[in-house]
Structure formats: structure tokens, C-alpha cells
SEPATOR-682712 format. One line per field, with one value per residue: residue number from 1; x, z, y of N, C-alpha, C in turn. Coordinates in steps of 0.02 Angstrom, whole numbers, plus 50000, padded with zeros to 5 digits. Layout:
n	NUM:... .
nX	X:... .
nZ	Z:... .
nY	Y:... .
caX	X:... .
caZ	Z:... .
caY	Y:... .
cX	X:... .
cZ	Z:... .
cY	Y:... .
***
This chain:
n	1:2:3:4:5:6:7:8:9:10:11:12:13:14:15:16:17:18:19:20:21:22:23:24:25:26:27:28:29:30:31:32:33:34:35:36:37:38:39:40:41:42:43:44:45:46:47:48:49:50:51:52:53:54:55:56:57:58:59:60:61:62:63:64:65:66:67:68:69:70:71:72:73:74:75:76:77:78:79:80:81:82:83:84:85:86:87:88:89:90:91:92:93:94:95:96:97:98:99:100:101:102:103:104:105:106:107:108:109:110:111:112:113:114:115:116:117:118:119:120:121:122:123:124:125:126:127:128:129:130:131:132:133:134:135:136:137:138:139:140:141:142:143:144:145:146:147:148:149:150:151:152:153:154:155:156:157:158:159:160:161:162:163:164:165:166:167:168:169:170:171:172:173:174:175:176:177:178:179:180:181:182:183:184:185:186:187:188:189:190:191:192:193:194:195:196:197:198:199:200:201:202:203:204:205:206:207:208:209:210:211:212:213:214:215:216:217:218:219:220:221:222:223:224:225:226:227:228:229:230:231:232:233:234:235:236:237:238:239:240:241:242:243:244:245:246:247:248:249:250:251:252:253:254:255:256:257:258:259:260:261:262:263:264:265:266:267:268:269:270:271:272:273:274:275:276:277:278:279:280:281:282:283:284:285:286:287:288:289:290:291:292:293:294:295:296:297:298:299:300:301 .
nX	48465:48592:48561:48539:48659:48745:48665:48718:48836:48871:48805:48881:49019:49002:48983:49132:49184:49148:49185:49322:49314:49306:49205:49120:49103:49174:49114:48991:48921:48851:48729:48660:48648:48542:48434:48394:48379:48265:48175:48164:48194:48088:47995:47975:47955:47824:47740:47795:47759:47618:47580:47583:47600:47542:47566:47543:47647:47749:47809:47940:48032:48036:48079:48236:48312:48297:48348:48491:48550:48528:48640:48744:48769:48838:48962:49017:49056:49137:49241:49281:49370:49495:49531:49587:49501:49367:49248:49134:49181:49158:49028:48987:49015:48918:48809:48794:48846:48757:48647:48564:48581:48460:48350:48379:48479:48441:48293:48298:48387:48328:48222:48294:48362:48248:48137:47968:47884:47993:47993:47891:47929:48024:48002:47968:48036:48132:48054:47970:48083:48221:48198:48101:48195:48313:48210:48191:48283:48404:48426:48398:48506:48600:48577:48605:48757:48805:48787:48828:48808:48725:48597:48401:48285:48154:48220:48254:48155:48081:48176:48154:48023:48035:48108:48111:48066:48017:47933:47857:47817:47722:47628:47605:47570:47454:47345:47315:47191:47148:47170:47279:47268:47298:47392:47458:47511:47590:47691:47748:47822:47891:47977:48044:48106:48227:48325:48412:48499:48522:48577:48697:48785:48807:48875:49010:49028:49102:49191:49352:49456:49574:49646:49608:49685:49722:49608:49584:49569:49467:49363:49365:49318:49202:49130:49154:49065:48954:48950:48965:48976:48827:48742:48776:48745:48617:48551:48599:48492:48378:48351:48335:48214:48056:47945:47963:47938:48023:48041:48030:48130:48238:48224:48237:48348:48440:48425:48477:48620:48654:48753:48817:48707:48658:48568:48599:48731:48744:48639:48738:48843:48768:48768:48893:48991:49104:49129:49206:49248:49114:49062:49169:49132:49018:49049:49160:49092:48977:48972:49048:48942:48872:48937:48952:48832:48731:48806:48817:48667:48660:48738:48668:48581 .
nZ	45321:45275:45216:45314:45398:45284:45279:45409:45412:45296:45330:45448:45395:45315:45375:45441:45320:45302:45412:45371:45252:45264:45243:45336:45488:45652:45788:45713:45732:45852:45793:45742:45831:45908:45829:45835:45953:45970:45888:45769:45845:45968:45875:45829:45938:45954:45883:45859:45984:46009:45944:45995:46056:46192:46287:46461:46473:46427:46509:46573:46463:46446:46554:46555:46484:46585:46692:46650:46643:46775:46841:46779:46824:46975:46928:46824:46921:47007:46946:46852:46909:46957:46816:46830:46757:46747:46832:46729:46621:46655:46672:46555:46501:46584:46515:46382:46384:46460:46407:46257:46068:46027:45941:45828:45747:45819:45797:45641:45655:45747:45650:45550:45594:45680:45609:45584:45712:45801:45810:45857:46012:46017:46004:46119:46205:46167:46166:46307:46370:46344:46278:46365:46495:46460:46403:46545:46680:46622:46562:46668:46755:46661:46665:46819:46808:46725:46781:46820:46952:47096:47072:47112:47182:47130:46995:46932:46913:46809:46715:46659:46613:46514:46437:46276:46197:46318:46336:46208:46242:46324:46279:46186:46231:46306:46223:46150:46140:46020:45876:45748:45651:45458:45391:45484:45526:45445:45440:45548:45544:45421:45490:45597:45539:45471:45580:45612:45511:45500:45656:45656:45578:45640:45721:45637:45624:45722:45773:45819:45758:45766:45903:45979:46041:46201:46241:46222:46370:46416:46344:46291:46423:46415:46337:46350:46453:46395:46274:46326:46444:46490:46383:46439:46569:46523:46483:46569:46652:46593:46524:46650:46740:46718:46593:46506:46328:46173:46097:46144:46242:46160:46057:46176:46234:46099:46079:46222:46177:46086:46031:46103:46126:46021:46050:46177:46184:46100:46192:46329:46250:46226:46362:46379:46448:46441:46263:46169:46211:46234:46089:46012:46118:46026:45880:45877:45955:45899:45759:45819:45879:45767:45748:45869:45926:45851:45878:46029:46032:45953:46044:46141:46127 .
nY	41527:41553:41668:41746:41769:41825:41953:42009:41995:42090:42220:42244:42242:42354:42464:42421:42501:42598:42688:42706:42765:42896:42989:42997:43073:43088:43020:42982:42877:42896:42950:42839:42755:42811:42833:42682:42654:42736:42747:42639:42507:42533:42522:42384:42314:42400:42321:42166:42137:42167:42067:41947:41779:41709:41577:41484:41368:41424:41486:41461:41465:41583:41656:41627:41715:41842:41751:41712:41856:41912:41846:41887:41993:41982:41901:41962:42061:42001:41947:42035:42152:42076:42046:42203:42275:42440:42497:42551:42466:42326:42356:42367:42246:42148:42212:42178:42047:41999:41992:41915:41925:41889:41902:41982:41870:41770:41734:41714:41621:41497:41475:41411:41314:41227:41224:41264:41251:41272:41422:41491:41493:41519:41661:41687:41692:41800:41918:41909:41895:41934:42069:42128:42122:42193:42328:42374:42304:42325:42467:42526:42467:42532:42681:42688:42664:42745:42887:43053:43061:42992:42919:42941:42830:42877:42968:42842:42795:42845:42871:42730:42733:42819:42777:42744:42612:42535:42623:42605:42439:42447:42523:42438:42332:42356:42381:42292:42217:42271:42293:42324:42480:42439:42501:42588:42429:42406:42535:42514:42393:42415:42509:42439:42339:42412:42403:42303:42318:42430:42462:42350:42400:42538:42478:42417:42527:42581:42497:42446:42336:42335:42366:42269:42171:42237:42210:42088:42010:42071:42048:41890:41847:41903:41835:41704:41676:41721:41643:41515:41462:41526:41438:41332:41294:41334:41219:41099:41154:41128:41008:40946:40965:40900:40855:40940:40996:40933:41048:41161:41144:41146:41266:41353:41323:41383:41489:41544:41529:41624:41763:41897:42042:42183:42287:42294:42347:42473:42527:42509:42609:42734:42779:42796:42711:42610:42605:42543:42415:42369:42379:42276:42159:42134:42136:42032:41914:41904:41855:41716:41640:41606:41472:41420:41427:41336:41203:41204:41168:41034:40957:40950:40908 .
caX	48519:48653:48542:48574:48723:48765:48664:48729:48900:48881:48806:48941:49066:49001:49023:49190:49225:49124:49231:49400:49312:49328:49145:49058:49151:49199:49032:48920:48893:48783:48650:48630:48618:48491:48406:48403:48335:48223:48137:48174:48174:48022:47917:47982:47911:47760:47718:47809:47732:47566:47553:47639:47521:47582:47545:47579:47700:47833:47843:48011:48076:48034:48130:48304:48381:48315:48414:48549:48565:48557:48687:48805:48811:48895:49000:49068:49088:49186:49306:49308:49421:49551:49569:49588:49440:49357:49159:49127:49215:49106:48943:48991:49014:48848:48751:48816:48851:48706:48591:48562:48561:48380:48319:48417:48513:48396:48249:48308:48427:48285:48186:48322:48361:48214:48082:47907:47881:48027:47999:47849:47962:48105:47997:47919:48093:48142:47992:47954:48148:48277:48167:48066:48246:48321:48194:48177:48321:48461:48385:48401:48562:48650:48564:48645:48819:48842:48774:48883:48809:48688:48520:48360:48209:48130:48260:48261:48071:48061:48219:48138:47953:48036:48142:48054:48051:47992:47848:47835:47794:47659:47569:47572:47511:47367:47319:47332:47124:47120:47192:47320:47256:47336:47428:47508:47540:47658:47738:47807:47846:47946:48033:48077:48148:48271:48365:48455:48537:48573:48636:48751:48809:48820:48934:49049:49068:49159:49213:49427:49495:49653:49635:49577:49752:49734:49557:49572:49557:49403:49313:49356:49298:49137:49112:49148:48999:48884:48927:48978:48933:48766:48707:48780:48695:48544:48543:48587:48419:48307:48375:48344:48152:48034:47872:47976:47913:48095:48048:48035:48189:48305:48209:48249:48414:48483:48409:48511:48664:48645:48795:48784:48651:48669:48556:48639:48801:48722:48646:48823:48868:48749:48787:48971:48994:49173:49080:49253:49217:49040:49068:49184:49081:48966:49092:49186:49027:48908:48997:49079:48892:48844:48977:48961:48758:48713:48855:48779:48583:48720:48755:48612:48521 .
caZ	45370:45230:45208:45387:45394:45243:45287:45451:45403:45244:45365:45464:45364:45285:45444:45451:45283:45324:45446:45319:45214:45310:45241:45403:45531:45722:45830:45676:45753:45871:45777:45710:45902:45922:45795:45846:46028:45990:45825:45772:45896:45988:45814:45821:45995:45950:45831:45900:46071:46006:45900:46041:46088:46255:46333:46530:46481:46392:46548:46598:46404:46468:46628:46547:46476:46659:46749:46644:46637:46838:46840:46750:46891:47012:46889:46813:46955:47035:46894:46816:46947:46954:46766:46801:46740:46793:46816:46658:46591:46692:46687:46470:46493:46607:46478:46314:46382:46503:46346:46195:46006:46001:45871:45743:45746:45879:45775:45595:45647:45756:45608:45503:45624:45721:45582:45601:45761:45841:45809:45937:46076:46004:45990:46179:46228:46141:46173:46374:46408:46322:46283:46443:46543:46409:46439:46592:46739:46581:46577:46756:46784:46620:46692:46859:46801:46685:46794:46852:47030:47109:47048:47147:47153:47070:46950:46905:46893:46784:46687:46624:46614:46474:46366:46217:46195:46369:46314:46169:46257:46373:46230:46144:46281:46315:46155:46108:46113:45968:45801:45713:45548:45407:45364:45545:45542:45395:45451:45624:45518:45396:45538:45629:45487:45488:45653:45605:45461:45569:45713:45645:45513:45671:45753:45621:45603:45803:45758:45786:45782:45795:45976:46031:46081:46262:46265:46240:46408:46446:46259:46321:46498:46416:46283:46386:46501:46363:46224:46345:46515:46487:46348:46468:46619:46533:46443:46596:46705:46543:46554:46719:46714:46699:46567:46445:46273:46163:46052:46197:46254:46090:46063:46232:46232:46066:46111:46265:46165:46038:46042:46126:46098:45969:46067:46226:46159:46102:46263:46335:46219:46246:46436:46400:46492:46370:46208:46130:46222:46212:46036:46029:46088:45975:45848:45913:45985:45855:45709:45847:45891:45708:45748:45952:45949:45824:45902:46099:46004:45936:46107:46201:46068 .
caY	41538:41587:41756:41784:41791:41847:42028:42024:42003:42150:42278:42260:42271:42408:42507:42472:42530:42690:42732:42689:42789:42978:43005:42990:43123:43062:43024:42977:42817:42905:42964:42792:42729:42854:42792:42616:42654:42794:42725:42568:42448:42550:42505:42331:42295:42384:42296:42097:42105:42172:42033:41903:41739:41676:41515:41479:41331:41442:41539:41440:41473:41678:41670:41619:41765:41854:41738:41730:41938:41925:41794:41907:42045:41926:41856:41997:42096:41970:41898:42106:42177:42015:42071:42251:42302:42486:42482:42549:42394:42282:42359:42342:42161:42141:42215:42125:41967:41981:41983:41885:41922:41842:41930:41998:41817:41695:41710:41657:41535:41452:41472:41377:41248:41203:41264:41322:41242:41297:41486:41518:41486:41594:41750:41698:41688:41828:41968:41918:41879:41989:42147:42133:42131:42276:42363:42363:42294:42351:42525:42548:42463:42574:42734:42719:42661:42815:42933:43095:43081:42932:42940:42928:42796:42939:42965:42770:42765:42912:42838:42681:42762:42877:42749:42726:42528:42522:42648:42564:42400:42474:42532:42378:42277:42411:42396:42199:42171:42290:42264:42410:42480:42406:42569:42559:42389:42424:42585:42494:42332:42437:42549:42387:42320:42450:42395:42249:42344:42522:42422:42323:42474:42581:42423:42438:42613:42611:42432:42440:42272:42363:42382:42206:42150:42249:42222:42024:41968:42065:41992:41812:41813:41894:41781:41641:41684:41725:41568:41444:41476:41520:41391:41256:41310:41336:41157:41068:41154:41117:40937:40926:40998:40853:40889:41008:40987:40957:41084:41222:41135:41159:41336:41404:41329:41383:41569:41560:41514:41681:41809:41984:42099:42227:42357:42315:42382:42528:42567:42549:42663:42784:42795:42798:42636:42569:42579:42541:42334:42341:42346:42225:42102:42108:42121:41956:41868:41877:41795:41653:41627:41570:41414:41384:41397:41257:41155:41186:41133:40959:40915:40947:40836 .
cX	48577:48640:48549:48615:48760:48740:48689:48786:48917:48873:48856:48997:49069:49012:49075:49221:49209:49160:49301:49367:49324:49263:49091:49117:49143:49129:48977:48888:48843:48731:48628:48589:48542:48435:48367:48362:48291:48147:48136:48169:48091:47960:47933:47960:47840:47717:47750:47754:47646:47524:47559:47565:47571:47541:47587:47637:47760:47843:47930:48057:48075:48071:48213:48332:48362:48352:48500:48596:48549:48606:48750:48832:48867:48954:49049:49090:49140:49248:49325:49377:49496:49587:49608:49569:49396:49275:49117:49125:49159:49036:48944:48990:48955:48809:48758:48829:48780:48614:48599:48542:48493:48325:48325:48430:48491:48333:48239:48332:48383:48229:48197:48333:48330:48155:48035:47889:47918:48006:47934:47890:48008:48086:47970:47999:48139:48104:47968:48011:48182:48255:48129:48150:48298:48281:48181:48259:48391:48469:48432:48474:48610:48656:48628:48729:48844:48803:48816:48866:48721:48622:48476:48322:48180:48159:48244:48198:48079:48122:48189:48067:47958:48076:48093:48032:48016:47901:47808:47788:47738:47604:47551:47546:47439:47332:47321:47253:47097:47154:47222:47282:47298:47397:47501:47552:47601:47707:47797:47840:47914:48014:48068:48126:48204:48321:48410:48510:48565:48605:48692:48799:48858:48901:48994:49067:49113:49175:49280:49454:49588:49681:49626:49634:49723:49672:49548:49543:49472:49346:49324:49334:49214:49104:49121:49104:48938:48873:48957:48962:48863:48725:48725:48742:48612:48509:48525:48512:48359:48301:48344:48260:48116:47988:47887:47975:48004:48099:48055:48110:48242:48294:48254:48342:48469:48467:48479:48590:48687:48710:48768:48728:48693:48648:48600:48689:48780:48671:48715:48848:48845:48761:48852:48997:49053:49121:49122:49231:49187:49046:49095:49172:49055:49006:49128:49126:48984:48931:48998:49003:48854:48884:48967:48864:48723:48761:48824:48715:48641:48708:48709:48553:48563 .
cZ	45338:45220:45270:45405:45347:45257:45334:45464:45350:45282:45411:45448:45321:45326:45430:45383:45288:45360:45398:45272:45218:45270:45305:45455:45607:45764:45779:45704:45805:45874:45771:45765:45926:45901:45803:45917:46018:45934:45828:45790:45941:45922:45820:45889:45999:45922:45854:45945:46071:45972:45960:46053:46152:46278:46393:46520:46467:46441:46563:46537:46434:46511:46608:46544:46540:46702:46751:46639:46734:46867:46814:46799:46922:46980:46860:46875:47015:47005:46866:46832:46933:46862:46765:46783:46774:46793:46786:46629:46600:46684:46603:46477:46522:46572:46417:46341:46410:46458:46284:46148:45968:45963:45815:45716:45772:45829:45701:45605:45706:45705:45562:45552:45640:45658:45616:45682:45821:45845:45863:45991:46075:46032:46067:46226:46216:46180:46243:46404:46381:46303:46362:46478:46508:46419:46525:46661:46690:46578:46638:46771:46727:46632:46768:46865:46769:46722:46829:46949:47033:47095:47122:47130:47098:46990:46911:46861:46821:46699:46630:46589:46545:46418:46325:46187:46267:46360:46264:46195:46288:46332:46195:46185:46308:46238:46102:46100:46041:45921:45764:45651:45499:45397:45425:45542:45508:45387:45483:45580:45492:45449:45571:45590:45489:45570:45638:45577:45494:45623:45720:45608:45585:45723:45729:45617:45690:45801:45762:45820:45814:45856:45991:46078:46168:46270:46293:46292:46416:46410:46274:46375:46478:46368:46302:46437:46449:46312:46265:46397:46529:46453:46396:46538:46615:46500:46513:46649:46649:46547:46611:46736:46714:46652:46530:46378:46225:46114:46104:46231:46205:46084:46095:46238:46166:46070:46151:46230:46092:46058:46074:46092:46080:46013:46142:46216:46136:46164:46303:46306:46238:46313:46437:46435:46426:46316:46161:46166:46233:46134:45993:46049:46045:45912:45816:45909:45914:45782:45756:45856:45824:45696:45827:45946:45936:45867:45976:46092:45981:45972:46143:46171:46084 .
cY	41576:41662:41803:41825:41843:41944:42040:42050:42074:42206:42295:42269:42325:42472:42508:42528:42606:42721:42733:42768:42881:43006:43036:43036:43077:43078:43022:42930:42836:42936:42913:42753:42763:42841:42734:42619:42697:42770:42666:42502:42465:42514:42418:42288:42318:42333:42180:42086:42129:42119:41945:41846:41703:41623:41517:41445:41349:41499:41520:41455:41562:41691:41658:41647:41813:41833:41743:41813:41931:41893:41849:41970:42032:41914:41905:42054:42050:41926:41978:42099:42139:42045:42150:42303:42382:42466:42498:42498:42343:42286:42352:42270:42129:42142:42188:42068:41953:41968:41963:41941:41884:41841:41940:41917:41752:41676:41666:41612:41485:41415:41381:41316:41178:41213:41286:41301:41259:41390:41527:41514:41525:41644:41736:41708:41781:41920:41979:41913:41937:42052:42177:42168:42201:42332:42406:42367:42339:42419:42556:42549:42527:42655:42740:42706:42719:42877:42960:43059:43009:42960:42900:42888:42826:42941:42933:42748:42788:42894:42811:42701:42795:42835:42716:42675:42500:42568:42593:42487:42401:42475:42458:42319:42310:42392:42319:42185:42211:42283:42319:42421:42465:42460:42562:42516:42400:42471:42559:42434:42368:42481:42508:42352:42349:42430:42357:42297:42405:42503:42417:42374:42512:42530:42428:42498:42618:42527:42456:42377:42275:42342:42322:42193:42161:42216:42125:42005:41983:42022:41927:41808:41842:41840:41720:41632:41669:41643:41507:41413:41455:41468:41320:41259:41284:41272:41086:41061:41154:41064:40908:40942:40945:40889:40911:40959:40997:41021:41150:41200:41155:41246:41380:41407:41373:41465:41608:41585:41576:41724:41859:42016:42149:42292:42364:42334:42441:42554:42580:42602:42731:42810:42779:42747:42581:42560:42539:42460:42328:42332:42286:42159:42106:42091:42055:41902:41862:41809:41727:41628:41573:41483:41380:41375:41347:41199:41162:41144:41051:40958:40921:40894:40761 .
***
């Protein structure tokens, strides 16, 4: 858990110093994004979801971060405004709060928590919930918030059809009764590998704490959706559930209870959608996450 953190916290701070440092020129941060959605994460879903074993019972651990990412529409588009907020703003807080850190951050610290038993449910949580809905409904919705002029069905299809973690996934579910060649397996392993570390890098490098002051309100009303909101929501309807196994219960819950997503902030970004408080969460959120998520898994125990 300490190695977690500990890289999670160095890559990011190595961002910011990259930017301190006047090395890296204005807009490096998005090659790295580029990076991260085009490479990276594409090899890390080939290679996850090709490997993925699903059972029917962890469908209800799969449906959480879907509900909670359609839960956040509503929510922020009806508390935004009251702040202020333009729909940029909003559709940034939808997609970082509206999605977990369930990977970079969900899967070791289920690891470390819950051990070996807990970690099937992470990655089912993980791989059919928060990439599924990233790929996919996040896609869609980040496409038509940053677009000059309203896109078409067409458009939308054609959109998601073409982002490259959404390809990515296709293929690797076409392709699950056969087995990668070794060579493969270890290309996508190593390229996936790479994400955590370019992510977060790329986080700090447009990381300015400077700035929070104005931004405050919006970073608490999302971070109070994503680490407090949501993990209590999703504790009380696991609770409430008859049949659930507690290890799919603690799993799913301490998933739920993960900081912002890393790529959802770099999709914001990329569609211009406030990248300056999409980053920010993550920024904010992810550390507070390493203190509120074990403490939601406490009380629900």
C-alpha cells in the first residue's frame, strides 16, 4: 500500500516540478494525454479484459460505478449552476467525479486491504464498470459537450467506434477464446504499465494549486459526491441486498469509494471541458481518497 502511494504521490509531483522547471514548454501536457488515451490505457484493456473471468454474481459489483456515473448528471447539473458554474464546469465534474480511480489506486489498495480474495471483484468492478462506462456513455457525453456545433447519432456512433480503448475492448473480447503470444502479452503489459506513471506526470505538469482558492467550491461539491456521496449510497444498497458475499460487498464498496479518475480528467482535457478543475480533482481527490476510502470499508464493516 506504502508503494502505492508513494509512486503515485512521486509522479505527481514530478509534474509539478516539470512545469517549475521551464523544461517542458506550454501544452506539453498534451502529448502525454495523448499518450495515455491512444496507447496506454488501449494496451491495458487489451490485455485486462482479455484476460477478465466473469461470474453472473459480480454483475451487481459491475453495475455500481454505471449508476453512480448516471447519478452524477442530475446532480451536478442541478447543484453546478446554484454555484455559478458554466457547462464546461459541470460536464468536468460529471466526468471525474462520475468515475472512479479503480485502477491505478482501487486495485492495489483492494489488494492491500482485502487481499487475494478481495481483488477479483476489484478488477470485475473495475474492467465491466469504470472502463465499460469511460469507454463508452463518457466518450459520448465528453464528445458532445466540447463540440463547436451539436453532433449527430452518426457523429456519436462514429465517435465512440473510433476511441481507441473502446476499440481496444472489442478486440479483446473477440479475441478472449484464443490466447496472445507471449511476445504480445508482454508488449501490452509493458505499454500499460506506462499509464499510471504518464497520467499522473501529465496531472502534475497542469497541476496549479495556486488557483484553487476560486475554484474551491466547485472541488468540494465534486469531491463530496464522489468520496462521500457515492461510497455511502453505495454501502447502504449493498447492505440492503440480501445473498451478497462480504467480500464482493467490501470489494465493490471500497472501489466505489476511490478518488477521480485520472483518464477521465484527461478526457476533459482533451475536449476542453475546464481542464484547469478536472485536474484539480484528481489532484485534491486522489490523495483525500487514500484517508476517506479505508475509513468508508471501517464503517461499513
Amino acid at each position: 500500500m506504502g508503494n502505492v502511494i508513494g509512486l503515485l504521490g512521486a509522479c505527481m509531483v514530478l509534474g509539478v516540478l516539470a512545469r517549475h522547471s521551464g523544461k517542458f514548454p506550454e501544452g506539453s501536457a498534451g502529448a502525454f494525454n495523448t499518450f495515455v488515451l491512444y496507447v496506454a490505457l488501449p494496451a491495458l484493456v487489451l490485455r485486462a479484459m482479455h484476460q477478465l473471468v466473469f461470474v453472473p454474481e459480480l454483475l451487481v459489483a459491475a453495475s455500481v460505478p454505471w449508476l453512480y456515473y448516471l447519478g452524477a448528471g442530475p446532480f451536478f447539473r442541478l447543484l453546478g449552476p446554484r454555484l455559478g458554474l458554466s457547462k464546461p464546469s459541470i460536464m468536468a465534474l460529471v466526468l471525474t467525479a462520475g468515475l472512479g480511480n479503480t485502477a491505478f489506486v482501487g486495485l492495489p489498495m483492494a489488494e492491500a486491504l482485502l487481499g487475494a480474495k478481495g481483488l477479483p471483484v476489484a478488477v470485475v468492478v473495475d474492467q465491466l464498470g469504470s472502463f465499460l462506462v469511460l469507454s463508452s456513455l463518457a466518450t459520448v457525453a465528453a464528445a458532445r459537450a466540447g463540440a463547436d456545433t451539436p453532433l449527430s447519432l452518426r457523429q456519436l456512433a462514429r465517435k465512440v467506434a473510433t476511441f481507441p480503448p473502446f476499440l481496444a475492448l472489442v478486440v479483446a473480447l473477440a479475441t478472449r477464446p484464443w490466447a496472445y503470444p507471449v511476445w504480445l502479452d508482454g508488449v501490452l503489459e509493458r505499454l500499460g504499465a506506462l499509464l499510471t506513471p504518464l497520467a499522473l506526470f501529465a496531472i502534475g505538469l497542469q497541476l496549479r494549486l495556486s488557483g484553487i482558492k476560486p475554484r474551491l467550491p466547485a472541488v468540494a461539491l465534486g469531491l463530496s459526491y464522489k468520496l462521500l456521496l457515492v461510497p455511502a449510497l453505495t454501502a447502504a444498497g449493498l447492505l440492503a441486498l440480501p445473498g451478497l458475499a462480504p467480500t464482493v460487498v467490501q470489494a465493490t464498496l471500497l472501489q466505489a469509494a476511490m478518488g477521480p479518475m485520472v483518464s477521465a480528467a484527461i478526457l476533459a482535457a482533451e475536449h476542453d471541458l475546464d481542464p484547469d478543475l478536472a485536474v484539480l480533482m484528481v489532484g485534491v481527490g486522489v490523495p483525500l481518497s487514500f484517508a476517506t476510502a479505508p475509513l468508508m470499508l471501517m464503517l461499513a464493516r
